[in-house]
C-alpha positions in Angstrom: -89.1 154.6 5.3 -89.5 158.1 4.3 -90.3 161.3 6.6 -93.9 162.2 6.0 -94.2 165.4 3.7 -95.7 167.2 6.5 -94.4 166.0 10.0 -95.5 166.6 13.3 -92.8 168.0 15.8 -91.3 165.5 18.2 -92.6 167.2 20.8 -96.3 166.8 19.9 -96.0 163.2 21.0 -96.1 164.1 24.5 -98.7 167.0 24.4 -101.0 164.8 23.1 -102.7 162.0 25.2 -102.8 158.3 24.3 -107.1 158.4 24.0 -106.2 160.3 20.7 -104.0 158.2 18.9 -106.1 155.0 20.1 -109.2 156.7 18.5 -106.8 157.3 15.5 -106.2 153.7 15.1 -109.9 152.7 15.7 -110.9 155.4 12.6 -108.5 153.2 10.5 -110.2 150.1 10.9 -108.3 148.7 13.6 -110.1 146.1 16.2 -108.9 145.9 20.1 -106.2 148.5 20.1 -104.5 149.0 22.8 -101.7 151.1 23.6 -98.4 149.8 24.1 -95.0 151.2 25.9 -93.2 152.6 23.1 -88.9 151.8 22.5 -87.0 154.0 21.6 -86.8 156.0 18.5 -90.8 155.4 18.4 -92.7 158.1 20.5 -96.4 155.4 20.2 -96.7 152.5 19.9 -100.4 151.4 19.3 -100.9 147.6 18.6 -104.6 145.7 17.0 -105.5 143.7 14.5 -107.5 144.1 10.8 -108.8 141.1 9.3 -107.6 138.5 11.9 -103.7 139.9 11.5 -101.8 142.0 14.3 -99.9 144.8 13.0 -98.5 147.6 15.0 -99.1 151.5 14.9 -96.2 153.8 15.1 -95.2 157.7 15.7 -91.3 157.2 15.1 -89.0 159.7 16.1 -86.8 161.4 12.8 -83.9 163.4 14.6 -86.1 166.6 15.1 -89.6 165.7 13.5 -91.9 162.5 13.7 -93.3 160.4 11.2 -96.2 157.3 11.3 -95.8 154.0 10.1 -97.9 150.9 10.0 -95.8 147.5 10.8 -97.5 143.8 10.5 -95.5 141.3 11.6 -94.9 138.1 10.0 -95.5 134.7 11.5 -93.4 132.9 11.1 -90.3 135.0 10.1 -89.7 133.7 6.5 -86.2 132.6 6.1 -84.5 134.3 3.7 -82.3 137.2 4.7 -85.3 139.2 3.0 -83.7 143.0 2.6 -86.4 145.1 0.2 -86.5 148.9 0.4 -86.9 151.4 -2.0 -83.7 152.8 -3.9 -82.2 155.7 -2.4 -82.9 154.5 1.5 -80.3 153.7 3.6 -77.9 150.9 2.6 -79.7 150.2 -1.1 -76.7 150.8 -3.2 -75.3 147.5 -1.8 -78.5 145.6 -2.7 -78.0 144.1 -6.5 -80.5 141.6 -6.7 -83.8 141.7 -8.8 -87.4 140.7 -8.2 -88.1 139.8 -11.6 -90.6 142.6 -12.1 -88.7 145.1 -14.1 -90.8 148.3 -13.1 -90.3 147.8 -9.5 -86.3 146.5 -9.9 -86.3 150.0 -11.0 -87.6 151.6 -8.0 -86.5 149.2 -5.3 -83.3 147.5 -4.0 -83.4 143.5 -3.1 -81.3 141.3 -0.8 -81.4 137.6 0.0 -79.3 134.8 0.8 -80.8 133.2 -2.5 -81.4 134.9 -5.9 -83.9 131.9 -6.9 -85.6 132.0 -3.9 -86.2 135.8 -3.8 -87.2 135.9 -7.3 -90.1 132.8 -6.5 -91.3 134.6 -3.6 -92.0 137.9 -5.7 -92.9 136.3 -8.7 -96.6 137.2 -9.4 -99.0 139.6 -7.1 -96.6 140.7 -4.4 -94.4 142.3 -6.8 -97.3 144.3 -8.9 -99.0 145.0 -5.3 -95.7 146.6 -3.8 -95.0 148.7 -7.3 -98.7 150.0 -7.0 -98.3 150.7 -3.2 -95.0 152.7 -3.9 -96.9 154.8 -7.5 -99.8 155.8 -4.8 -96.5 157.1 -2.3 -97.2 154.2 0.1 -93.8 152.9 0.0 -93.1 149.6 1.9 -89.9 148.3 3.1 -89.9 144.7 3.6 -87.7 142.2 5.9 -88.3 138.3 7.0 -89.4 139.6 10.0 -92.5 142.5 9.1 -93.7 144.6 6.5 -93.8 148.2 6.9 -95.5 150.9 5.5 -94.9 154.4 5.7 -95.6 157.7 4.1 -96.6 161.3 3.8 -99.6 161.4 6.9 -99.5 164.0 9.1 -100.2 164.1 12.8 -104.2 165.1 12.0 -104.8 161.6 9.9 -101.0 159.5 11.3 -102.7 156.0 9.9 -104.9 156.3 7.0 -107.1 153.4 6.8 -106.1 153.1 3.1 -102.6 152.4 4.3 -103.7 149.9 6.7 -105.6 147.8 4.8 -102.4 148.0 2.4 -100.1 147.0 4.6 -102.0 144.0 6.2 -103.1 142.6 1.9 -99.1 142.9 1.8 -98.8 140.8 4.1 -101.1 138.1 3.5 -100.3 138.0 -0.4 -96.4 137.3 0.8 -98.1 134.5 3.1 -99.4 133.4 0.2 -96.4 133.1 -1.9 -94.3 131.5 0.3 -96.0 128.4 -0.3 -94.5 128.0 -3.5 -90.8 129.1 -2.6 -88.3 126.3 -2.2 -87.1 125.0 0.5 -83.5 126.5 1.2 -80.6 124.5 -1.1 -78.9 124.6 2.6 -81.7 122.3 3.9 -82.7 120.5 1.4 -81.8 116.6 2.7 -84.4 117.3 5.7 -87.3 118.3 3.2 -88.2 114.7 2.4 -88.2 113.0 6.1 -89.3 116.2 7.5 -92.6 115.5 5.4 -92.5 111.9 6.5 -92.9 113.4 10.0 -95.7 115.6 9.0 -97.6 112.5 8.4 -96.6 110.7 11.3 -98.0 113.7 13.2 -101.4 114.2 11.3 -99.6 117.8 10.5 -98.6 120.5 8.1 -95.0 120.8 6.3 -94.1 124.5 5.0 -91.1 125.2 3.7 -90.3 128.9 4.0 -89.2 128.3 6.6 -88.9 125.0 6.5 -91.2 123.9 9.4 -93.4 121.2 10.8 -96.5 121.5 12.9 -98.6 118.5 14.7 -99.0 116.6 17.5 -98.4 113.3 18.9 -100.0 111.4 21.8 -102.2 114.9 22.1 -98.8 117.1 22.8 -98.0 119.6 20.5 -94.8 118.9 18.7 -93.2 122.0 16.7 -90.3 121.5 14.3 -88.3 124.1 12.6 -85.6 125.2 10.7 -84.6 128.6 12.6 -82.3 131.2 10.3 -79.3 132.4 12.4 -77.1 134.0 10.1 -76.7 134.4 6.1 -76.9 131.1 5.1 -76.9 129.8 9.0 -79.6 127.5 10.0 -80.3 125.9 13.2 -82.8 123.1 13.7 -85.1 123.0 16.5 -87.9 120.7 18.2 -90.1 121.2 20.4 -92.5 119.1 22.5 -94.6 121.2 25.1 -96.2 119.2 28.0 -99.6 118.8 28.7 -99.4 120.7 31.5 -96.4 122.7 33.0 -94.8 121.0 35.8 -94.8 124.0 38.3 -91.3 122.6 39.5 -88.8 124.5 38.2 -87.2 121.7 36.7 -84.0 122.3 34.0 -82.3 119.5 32.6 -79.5 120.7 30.4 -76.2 119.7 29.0 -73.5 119.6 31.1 -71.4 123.0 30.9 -69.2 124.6 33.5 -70.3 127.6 32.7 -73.7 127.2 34.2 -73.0 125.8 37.0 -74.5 127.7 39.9 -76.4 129.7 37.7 -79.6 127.9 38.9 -78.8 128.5 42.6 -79.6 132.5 41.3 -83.3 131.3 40.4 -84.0 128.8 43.8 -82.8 126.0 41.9 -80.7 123.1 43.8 -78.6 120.7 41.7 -79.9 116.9 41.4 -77.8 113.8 40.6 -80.1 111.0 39.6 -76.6 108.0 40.1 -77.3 106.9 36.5 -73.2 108.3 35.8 -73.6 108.3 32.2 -76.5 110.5 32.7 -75.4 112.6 35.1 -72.1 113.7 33.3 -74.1 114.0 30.3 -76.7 116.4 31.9 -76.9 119.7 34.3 -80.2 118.8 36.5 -81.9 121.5 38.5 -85.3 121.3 40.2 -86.8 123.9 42.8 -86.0 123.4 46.7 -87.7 120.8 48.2 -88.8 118.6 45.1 -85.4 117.1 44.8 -86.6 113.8 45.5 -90.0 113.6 43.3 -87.4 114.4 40.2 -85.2 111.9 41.1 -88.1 109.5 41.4 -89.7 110.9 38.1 -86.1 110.3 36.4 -86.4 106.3 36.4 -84.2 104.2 34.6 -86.9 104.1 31.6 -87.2 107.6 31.8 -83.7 108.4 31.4 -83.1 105.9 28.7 -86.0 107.8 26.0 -83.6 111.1 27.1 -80.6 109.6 26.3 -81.8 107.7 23.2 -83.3 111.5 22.0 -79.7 112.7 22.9 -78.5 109.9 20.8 -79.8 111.3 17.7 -77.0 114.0 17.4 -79.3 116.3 19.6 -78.5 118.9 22.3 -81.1 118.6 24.8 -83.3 121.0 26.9 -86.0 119.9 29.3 -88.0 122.7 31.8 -91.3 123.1 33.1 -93.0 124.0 29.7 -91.4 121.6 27.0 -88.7 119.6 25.8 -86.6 121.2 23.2 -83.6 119.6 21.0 -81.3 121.5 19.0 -79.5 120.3 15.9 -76.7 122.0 13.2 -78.2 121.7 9.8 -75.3 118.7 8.6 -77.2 116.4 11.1 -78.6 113.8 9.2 -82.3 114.5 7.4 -83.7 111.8 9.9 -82.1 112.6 12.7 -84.7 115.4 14.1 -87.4 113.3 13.3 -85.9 110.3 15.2 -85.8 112.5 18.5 -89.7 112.9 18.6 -90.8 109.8 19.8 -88.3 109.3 22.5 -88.9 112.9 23.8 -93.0 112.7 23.9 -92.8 109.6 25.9 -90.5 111.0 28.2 -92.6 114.1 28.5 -95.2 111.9 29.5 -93.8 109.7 31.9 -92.1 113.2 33.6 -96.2 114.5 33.8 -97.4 110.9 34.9 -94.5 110.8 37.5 -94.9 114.1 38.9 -98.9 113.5 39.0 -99.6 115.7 35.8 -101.1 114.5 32.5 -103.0 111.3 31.3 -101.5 107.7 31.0 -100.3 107.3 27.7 -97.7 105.8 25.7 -96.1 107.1 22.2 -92.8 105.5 22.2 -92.6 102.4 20.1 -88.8 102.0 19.9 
């Protein structure tokens, strides 16, 4: 990001009042904004939404000076290791990959985990959009995470509407492209029964990141492939219950490390005298509904638990959801395979503990 050509002093932040920058971001187009506490370096933090996308509103402190930028987040994060900026900012000179648009490889510095995958996401309209934004001195710095926009406004107009609207068509024309990106050479054995769930769950397969939304037996299930790392993947599932048990029930593997962690939150410890699932698992419930867990943890319900476990999963049950983790070697069916065992176990908890309907998913 560049310092704007004419910046405000830092102090001018604090002189003026946060009615003026919110009727600075309504003047630029943006609906329901509403101040937020800024973090450090940002001096305000205003946050809205244009066209249906949040994005945030920033006054960012520059050693002495302040300057503006406009961030829109991108949901979800894509999963490449996405580093785009233009040359001469920060870190740039260690950025050698190319978009494939030779007038902005000129102007701007690349990084990703994958060449291919870079040059598919910028093949096309993002790459003439961001060389047009940086010609009219609306320069955008780009990550997996958010594009942002900055450039030189001055403290009288700190969000031009122009540059608003910019950065949120960014935004949507990377959404766009990342449709046709790859899935990630790293993750490639999941991509076929990963759309095989898809189906199963009346849902939607993207693959940047590779991800898998639906439901099952009414509960939402939510698969993904998480980026860690360069190159680092992690594989996660979640099924959220149709209701929140209220309970402040944790059921996690077994570590030494945690134990008496949950006496800090009310929690009391629970063995259910199933051995092979009590060494497997750390169980914690709030005081006083020790016994309704230990009812609620029949030998069917443990048995869907340990078959999900089975899979090659490391298992997390609460109040909100059951979650299973995976390293990307599992096997490509292997997340998949956990799904039916952990709905019907979230079911049976609700039924058991007098939330949620009667129904069954499991067919194993």
């Amino acid at each position: 990001m560049r310092a704007s050509a004419f910046p405000a002093p830092a102090a001018a932040c604090y002189t003026i009042g946060v009615d003026y920058w919110l009727g600075q971001a309504q003047a630029a187009g943006v609906q329901g904004a509403r101040a937020l506490q800024p973090r450090l370096p940002q001096r305000v933090c205003i946050e809205g939404t244009v066209a249906g996308r949040r994005l945030l509103l920033l006054r960012i402190a520059n050693g002495d000076m302040v300057y503006s930028a406009i961030e829109v987040p991108l949901d979800p994060p894509l999963d490449l290791g996405l580093r785009a900026q233009p040359r001469g900012f920060g870190r740039g000179g260690r950025m050698r990959m190319r978009s494939g648009h030779a007038d902005l490889d000129a102007e701007y510095s690349f990084h990703a985990d994958d060449a291919a995958r870079l040059e598919s996401l910028f093949h096309g309209p993002v790459s003439e959009r961001l060389y047009a934004l940086h010609c009219a001195c609306m320069s955008a710095t780009l990550g997996d995470a958010t594009v942002t926009i900055s450039s030189d406004w001055s403290i009288e107009v700190p969000w031009p509407a122009a540059g608003v609207h910019a950065a949120v068509e960014l935004a949507t024309l990377i959404d766009e492209a990342r449709a046709d990106v790859r899935v990630s050479p790293l993750l490639r054995m999941h991509r076929r029964p990963w759309e095989q769930l898809a189906a199963r769950l009346r849902g939607e397969l993207t693959t940047t990141p590779l991800r898998v939304l639906g439901t099952l037996d009414e509960l939402a299930v939510h698969a993904c492939a998480r980026r860690t790392g360069a190159e680092r993947y992690r594989l996660e599932l979640s099924v959220r219950h149709a209701e929140p048990f209220g309970a402040g029930i944790r059921i996690s593997p077994t570590r030494a490390l945690l134990d008496g962690v949950g006496a800090i939150f009310g929690r009391q410890d629970v063995r259910v005298g199933d051995r092979a699932f009590d060494d497997a698992f750390h169980i914690q419930v709030t005081e006083g509904r020790e016994a309704a867990l230990v009812q609620a943890l029949n030998a069917e319900t443990r048995a869907l638990i340990l078959t999900a476990r089975a899979t090659g999963a490391e298992l997390v049950l609460d109040d909100k959801a059951a979650r299973a983790f995976f390293q990307p070697e599992a096997p490509g069916d292997a997340l998949p395979a956990a799904v039916e065992p952990l709905v019907e176990a979230s079911l049976r908890l609700s039924r058991a503990l007098r939330l949620g309907p009667e129904r069954s998913a499991y067919r194993g």
